[in-house]
VEXDREN-2710 file (C-alpha; in Angstrom, 1 decimal):
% VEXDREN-2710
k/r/px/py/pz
1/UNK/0.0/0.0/0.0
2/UNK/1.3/3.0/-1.2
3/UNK/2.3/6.2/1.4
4/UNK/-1.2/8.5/0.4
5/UNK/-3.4/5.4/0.7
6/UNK/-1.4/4.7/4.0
7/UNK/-2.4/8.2/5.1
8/UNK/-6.0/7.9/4.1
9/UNK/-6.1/4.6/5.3
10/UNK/-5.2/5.5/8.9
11/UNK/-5.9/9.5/8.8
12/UNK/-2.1/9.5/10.3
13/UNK/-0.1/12.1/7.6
14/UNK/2.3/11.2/4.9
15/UNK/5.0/13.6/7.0
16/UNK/4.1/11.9/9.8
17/UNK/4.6/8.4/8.7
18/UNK/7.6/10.0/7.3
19/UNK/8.5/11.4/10.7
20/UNK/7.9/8.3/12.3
21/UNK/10.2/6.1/9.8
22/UNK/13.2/8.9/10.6
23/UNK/13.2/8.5/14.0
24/UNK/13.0/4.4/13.8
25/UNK/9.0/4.3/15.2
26/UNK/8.1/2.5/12.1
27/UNK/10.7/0.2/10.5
28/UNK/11.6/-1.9/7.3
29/UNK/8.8/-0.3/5.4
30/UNK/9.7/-2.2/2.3
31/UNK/10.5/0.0/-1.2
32/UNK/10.1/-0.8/-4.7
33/UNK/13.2/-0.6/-7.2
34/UNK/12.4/3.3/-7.4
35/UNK/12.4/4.0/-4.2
36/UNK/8.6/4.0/-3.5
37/UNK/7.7/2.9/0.1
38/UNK/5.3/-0.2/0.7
39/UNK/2.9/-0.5/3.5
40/UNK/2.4/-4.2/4.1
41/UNK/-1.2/-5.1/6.7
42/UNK/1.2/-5.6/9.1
43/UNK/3.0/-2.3/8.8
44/UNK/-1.0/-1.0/8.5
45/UNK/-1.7/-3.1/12.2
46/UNK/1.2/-1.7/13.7
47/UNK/0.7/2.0/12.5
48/UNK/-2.9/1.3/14.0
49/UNK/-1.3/0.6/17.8
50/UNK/0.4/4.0/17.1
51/UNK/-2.0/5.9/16.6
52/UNK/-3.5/4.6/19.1
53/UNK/-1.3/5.0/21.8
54/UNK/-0.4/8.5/20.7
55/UNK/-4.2/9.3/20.8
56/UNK/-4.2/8.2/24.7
57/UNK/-1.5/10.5/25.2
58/UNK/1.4/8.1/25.3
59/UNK/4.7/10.4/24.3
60/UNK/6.9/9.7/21.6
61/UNK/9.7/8.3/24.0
62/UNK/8.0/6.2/24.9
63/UNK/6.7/4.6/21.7
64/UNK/10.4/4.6/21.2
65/UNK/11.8/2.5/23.8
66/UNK/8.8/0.2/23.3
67/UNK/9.7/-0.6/19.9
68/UNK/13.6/-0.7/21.0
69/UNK/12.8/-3.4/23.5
70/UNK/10.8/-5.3/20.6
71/UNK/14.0/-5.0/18.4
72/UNK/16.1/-6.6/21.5
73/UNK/13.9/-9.8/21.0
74/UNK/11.6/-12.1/23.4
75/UNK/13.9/-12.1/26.3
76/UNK/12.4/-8.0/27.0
77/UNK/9.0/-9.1/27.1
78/UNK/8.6/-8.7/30.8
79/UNK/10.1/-4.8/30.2
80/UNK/7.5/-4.3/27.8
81/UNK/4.9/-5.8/29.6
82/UNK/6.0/-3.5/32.9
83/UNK/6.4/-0.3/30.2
84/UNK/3.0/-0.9/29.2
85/UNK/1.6/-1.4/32.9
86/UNK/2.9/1.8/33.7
87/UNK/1.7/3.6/31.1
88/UNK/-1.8/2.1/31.6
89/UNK/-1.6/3.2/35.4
90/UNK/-1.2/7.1/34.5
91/UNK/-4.1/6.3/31.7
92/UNK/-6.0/5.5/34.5
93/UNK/-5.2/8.7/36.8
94/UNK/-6.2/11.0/33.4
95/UNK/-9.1/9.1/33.5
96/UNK/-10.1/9.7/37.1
97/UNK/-9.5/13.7/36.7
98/UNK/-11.2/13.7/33.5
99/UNK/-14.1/12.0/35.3
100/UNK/-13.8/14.5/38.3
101/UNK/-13.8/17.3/35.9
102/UNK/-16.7/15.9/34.0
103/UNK/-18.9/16.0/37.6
104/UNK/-17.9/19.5/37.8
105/UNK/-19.1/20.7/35.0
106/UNK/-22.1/18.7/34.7
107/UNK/-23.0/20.4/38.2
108/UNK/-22.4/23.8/37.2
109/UNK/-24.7/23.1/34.1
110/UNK/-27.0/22.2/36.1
111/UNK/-26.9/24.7/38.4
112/UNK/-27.3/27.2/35.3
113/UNK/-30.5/25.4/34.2
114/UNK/-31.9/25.9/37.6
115/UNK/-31.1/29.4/37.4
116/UNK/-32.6/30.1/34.0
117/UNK/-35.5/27.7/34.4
118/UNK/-36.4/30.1/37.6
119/UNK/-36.7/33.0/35.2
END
């Protein structure tokens, strides 16, 4: 799969899947004899788990090292695991705050429909 269908495809950009093949997020994206990259489905998967991740919030670093660790082989399974663990633990902190600011707000709505219901 070409780059644009890529892009489409996902909704990530062609810089960005550009960006992320410079700095060694994505790898062996295979090329044709001019040059032309090649999205296999499991190049497609992967970009998925990306975008993913970066979509919860997970930095760039971090992405990184994860894919690092993968590169190192079977025997850093139990770092990855651990990376991932930790990263689902802050997901889970956003979430409580985002929950805590969602009561807030719901109550000060409310509190505004009383107030223009009374008039």
């Amino acid at each position: 799969m070409l780059i644009r269908e890529v892009s489409e495809k996902t909704g990530i950009t062609s810089d960005t899947l550009r960006y992320y093949e410079k700095i060694g997020l994505i790898k062996n994206i295979s090329r044709d004899k001019n040059g032309i990259r090649n999205y296999s489905d499991e190049d497609i998967q992967w970009l998925e788990f990306v975008k993913c991740m970066r979509g919860a919030g997970l930095s760039i670093d971090v992405l990184k090292k994860y894919v690092n660790l993968m590169d190192k082989g079977n025997n850093t399974i139990p770092e990855r695991k651990q990376l991932l663990e930790s990263q689902l633990e802050i997901l889970k902190n956003k979430k409580k705050e985002i929950e805590t600011t969602i009561s807030k707000l719901k109550y000060k709505i409310q509190n505004y429909e009383k107030i223009f219901n009374k008039r």
